[in-house]
N, C-alpha and C positions, 0 to 999 in steps of 0.2 A: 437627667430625666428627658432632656430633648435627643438623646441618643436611642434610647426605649422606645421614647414615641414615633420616632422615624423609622428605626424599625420595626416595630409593629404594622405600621405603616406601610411599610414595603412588603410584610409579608402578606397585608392583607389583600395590597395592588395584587401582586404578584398569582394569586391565588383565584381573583379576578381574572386577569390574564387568560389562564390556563382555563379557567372555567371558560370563556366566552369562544378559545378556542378550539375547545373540546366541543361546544354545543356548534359551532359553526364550519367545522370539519368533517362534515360526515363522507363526503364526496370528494372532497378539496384533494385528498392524499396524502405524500408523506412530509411536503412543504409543512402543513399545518402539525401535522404528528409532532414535528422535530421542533417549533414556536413554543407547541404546549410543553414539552420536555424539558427544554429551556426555560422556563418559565419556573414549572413545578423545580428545577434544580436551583435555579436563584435565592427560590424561598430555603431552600433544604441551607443554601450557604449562609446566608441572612440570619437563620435561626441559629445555626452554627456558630454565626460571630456574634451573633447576638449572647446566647450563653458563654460565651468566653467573655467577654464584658463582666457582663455580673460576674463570672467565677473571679476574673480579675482584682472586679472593683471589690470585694469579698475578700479574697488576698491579702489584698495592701490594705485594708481598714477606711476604702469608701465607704462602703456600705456597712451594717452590722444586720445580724440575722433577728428577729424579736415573733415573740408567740410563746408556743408551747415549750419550760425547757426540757433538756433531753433528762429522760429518767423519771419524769412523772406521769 
């Protein structure tokens, strides 16, 4: 669970980030462009490893799926 909430975490920094840098680059040029791009791709990897976790921990019988079952 502290793996999820760090990433979460990070994607929400991250996300931040790029917002603050979008809104304060208007003029700035391509210095700021390539911060926010950076940024926006961290999250993209984050999220990335992030569902690889779960699919993992799913795998091996960390986790188990619970709700609706299939077929009702």
């Amino acid at each position: 669970t502290y793996l999820v909430s760090l990433a979460f975490f990070a994607i929400l920094a991250s996300l931040a980030t790029a917002l603050f840098f979008m809104l304060r680059g208007g003029s700035a040029g391509p210095r700021q462009s390539r911060r926010m791009a950076r940024a926006l791709a961290l999250r993209v990897g984050v999220s990335i490893f992030l569902f690889a976790c779960i699919l993992l921990s799913w795998k091996f019988g960390l986790i188990h799926p619970t709700g609706i079952p299939a077929g009702a």
